[in-house]
N, C-alpha and C positions, 0 to 999 in steps of 0.2 A: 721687945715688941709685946705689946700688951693680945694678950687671948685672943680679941676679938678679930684683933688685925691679924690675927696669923690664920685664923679659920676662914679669913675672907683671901687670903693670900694661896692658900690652901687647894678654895675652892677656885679660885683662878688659873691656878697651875691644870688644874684638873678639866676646867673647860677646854686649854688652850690644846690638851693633849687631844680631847674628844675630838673636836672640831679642825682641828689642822691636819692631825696627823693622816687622815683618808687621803686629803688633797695632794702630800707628801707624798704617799705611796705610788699615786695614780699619776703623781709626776714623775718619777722614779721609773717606772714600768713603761711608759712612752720613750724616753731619753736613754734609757739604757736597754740591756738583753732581756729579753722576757725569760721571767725565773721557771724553772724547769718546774710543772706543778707538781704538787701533791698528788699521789694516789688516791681515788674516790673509795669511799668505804663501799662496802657490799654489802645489801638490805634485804634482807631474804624476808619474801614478804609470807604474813602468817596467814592465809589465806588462797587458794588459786584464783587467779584476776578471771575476772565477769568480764567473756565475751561482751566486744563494743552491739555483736546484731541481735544478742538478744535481748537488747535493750527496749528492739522495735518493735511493736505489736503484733501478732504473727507470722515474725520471720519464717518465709519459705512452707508455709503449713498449704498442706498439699501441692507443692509445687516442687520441679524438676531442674535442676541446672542442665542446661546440656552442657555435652563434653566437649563440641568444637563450634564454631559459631556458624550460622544457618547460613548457608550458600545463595546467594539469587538465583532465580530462574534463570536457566538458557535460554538466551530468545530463537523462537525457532527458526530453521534455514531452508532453504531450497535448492535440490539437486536439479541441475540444468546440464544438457549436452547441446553445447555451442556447437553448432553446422560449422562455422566459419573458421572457428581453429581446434576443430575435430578433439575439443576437450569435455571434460564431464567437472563442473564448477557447484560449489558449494557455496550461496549466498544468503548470509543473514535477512532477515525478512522484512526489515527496516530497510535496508539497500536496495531487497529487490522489488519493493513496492515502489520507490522513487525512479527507480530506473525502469520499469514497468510503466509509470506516469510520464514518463521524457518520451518514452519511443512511441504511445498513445494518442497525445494531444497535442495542441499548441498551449505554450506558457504564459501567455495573454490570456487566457481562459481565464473567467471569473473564480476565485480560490474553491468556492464552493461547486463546483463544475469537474474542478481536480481532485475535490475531498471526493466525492460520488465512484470518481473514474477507479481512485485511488482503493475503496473498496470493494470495488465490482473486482479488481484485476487480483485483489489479496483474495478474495471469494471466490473467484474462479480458478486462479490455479492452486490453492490450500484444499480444495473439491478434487482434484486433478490429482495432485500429490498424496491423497489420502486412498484414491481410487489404487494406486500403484503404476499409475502408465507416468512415462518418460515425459519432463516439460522441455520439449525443443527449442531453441532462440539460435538467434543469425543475429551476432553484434556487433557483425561489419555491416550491417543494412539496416540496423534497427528495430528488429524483431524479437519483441519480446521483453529484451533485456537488455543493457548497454555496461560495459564496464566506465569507471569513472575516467578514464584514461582518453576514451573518445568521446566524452563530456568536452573534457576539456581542447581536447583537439578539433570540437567540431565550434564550440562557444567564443575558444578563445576571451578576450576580454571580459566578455558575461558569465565565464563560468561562475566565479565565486556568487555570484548572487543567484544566476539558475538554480544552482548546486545546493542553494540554504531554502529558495523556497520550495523544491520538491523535498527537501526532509523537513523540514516546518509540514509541511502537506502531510506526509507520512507519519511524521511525530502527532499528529490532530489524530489521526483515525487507529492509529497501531493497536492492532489486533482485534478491530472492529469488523465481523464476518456477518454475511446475511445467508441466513437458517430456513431451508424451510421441515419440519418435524425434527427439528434439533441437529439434521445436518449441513454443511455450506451446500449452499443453493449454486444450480447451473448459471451463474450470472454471463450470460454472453451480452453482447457488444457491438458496434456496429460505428462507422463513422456518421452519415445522416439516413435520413427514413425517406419516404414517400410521402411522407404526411399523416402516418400509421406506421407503427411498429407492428412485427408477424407472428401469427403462433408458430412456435416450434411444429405441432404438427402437421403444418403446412407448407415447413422447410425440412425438415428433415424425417424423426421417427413420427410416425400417425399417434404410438402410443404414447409421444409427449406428451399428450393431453392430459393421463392421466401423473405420468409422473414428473413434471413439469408445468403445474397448471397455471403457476405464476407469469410465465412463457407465451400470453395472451396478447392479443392487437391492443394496445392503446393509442389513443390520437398524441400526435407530436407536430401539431403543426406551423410552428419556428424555423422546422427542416428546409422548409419552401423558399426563407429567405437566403439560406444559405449557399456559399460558394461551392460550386460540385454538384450543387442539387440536380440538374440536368445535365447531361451528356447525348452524344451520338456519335454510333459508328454505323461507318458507311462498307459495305463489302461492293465488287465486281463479281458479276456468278463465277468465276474459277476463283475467285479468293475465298468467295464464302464457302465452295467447294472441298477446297483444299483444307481449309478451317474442320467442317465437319469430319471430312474423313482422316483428319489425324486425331480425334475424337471420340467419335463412334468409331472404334478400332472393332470389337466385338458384333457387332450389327450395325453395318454400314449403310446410312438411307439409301434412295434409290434419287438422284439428285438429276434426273434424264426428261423431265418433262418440262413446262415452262417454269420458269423462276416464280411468280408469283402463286405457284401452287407447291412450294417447296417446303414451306409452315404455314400451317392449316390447325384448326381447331384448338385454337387457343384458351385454356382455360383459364380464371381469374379466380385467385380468392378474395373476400370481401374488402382487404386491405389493398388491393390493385396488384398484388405479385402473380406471376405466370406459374402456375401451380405442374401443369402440365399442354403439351402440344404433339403433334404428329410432324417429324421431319421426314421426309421421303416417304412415306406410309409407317416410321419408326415411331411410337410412344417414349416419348421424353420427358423429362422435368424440365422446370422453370434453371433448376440450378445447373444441372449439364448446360443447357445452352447459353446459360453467363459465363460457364468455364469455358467452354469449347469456343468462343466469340468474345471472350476477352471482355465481357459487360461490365460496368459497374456495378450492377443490382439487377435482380429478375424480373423486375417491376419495369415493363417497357410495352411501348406499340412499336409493330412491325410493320414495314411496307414495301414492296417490289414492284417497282416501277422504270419499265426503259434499260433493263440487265442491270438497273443499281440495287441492293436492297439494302437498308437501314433499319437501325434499329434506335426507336429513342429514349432515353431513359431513367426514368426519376430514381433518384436517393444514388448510397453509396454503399453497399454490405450489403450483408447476409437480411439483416433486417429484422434478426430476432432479440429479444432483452433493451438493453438502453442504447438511445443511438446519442451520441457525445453529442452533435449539433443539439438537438436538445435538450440536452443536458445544459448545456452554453449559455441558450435563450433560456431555459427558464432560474438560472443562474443569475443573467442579467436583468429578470421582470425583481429580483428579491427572494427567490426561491431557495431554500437549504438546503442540503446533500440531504439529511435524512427524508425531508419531503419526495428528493426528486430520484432519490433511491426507493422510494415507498411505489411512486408514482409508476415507474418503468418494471420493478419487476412485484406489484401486488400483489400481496396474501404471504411475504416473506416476513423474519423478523432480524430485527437488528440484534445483535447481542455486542458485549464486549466484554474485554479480557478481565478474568477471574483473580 
């Protein structure tokens, strides 16, 4: 075989090893046991390896790791002593604002009507709770507070959906308080008005004026459409008798002369509430004699006429802060909770969670 041919034969052999032999192996290694490997050499490197974070441009320069990861808030709860199963209950404050909203209104209310209610009731007893005195609730009658348990027992069918829009409602305003000089404000309440909302110092302490000034008459006059608005009750002179004197237990009037000289000098504050009157020759408040006679509100005329005497009488509460009826109506003209929280207890401020 001449030179040439054999360096060409040469190179042949030499390709066919390059190129086959991998395919060889790697068919080998599938079809049969995989060969036990080789030990890895160990590369001690001549240098200590560069941290990967100090790569990054001022990694951690003035800054802290902390040691365990940061906790959330607690949301805060409310201590309640239920009248009804003589317990002392501990309610997050998310719960106890919807359940507070259930036993308050009607659920038909416009959403913004319930946003208002919803922060008046977080505002007035978060005021209450802060003061140290006991928040009572009756949640076999609906006062106050309701467990979820007679949600459902009272809803039936509707609970799931009652159930989602009082916490949607709660969820909107959570931990929205109205302040006034940076503390939660006296937010009271009332179900409708007279057509006026009352000053505190004409229902209750004279010095509310000063420390309460938010506590002021404003016109609410919606109230008037509303169901309840008017009431009457009718006594017989030994009923309305027996009325006062288990009332006036302390200074009992003098109830011996004719009927229609038995309340006398009735006094009115600007808003039409019975501020004060004379029962048997007795000085009385407008609000004793809506306790002692069963009224709806103190805001009434009286008359004695033939041994019947009557009493007739606009709105429903106490009559001071936001009366819900308007809340409602002006709910339903387009009005916002924050407006119609501005509106019922003025010169407060909204705040909300930090």
């Amino acid at each position: 075989m001449k030179s040439p041919q054999k360096l060409l034969l040469v190179l042949l052999v030499v390709y066919l090893v390059y190129t086959l032999a991998p395919a060889a192996a790697y068919v080998s290694t599938q079809s049969g046991p995989a060969p036990f490997p080789a030990p890895s050499p160990t590369l001690e490197p001549t240098e200590p390896p560069i941290p990967a974070e100090s790569l990054l441009p001022n990694f951690l320069e003035d800054a802290a790791l902390p040691s365990e990861p940061a906790e959330e808030a607690e949301e805060p709860a409310f201590t309640l002593y239920d009248v009804a199963t003589d317990q002392t209950l501990t309610v997050p404050a998310s719960e106890f604002v919807a359940a507070a909203v259930a036993c308050e209104m009607d659920l038909s209310s416009p959403a913004e009507a319930l946003k208002a209610q919803a922060v008046a009731a977080y505002t007035y007893y978060t005021r209450l709770q802060n003061t140290g005195q006991a928040i009572a609730c009756d949640s076999e009658n609906w006062l106050v507070y309701v467990p979820q348990s007679a949600m459902q027992a009272r809803w039936g069918e509707y609970y799931d959906t009652n159930l989602s829009l009082l916490q949607g409602i709660a969820n909107e305003v959570h931990g929205q308080l109205l302040t006034w000089q940076g503390e939660p404000a006296l937010t009271t309440y009332f179900a409708i008005s007279s057509g006026s909302t009352e000053a505190a110092a004409n229902v209750w302490d004279p010095s509310a004026s000063e420390t309460c000034p938010y506590l002021q008459p404003v016109a609410s006059p919606g109230d008037q459409l509303s169901d309840g608005y008017s009431s009457t009750r009718t006594f017989t002179e030994d009923e309305f008798r027996e009325a006062a004197a288990a009332h006036f237990t302390d200074d009992p009037p003098d109830l011996s002369g004719p009927s229609d000289q038995w309340l006398t000098d009735i006094e009115y504050t600007p808003a039409g509430t019975v501020k004060q009157a004379h029962l048997g020759g007795v000085e009385v408040t407008g609000g004793e004699l809506r306790t002692a006679f069963s009224l709806r509100s103190a805001c009434f005329s009286f008359t004695a006429e033939n041994g019947s005497l009557t009493f007739d009488v606009r709105g429903w509460g106490h009559g001071v802060g936001m009366s819900q009826a308007g809340a409602v109506f002006l709910a339903k003209q387009g009005v916002g909770y924050k407006e119609i929280l501005a509106h019922y207890y003025p010169g407060t401020e909204l705040t909300y969670p930090q």
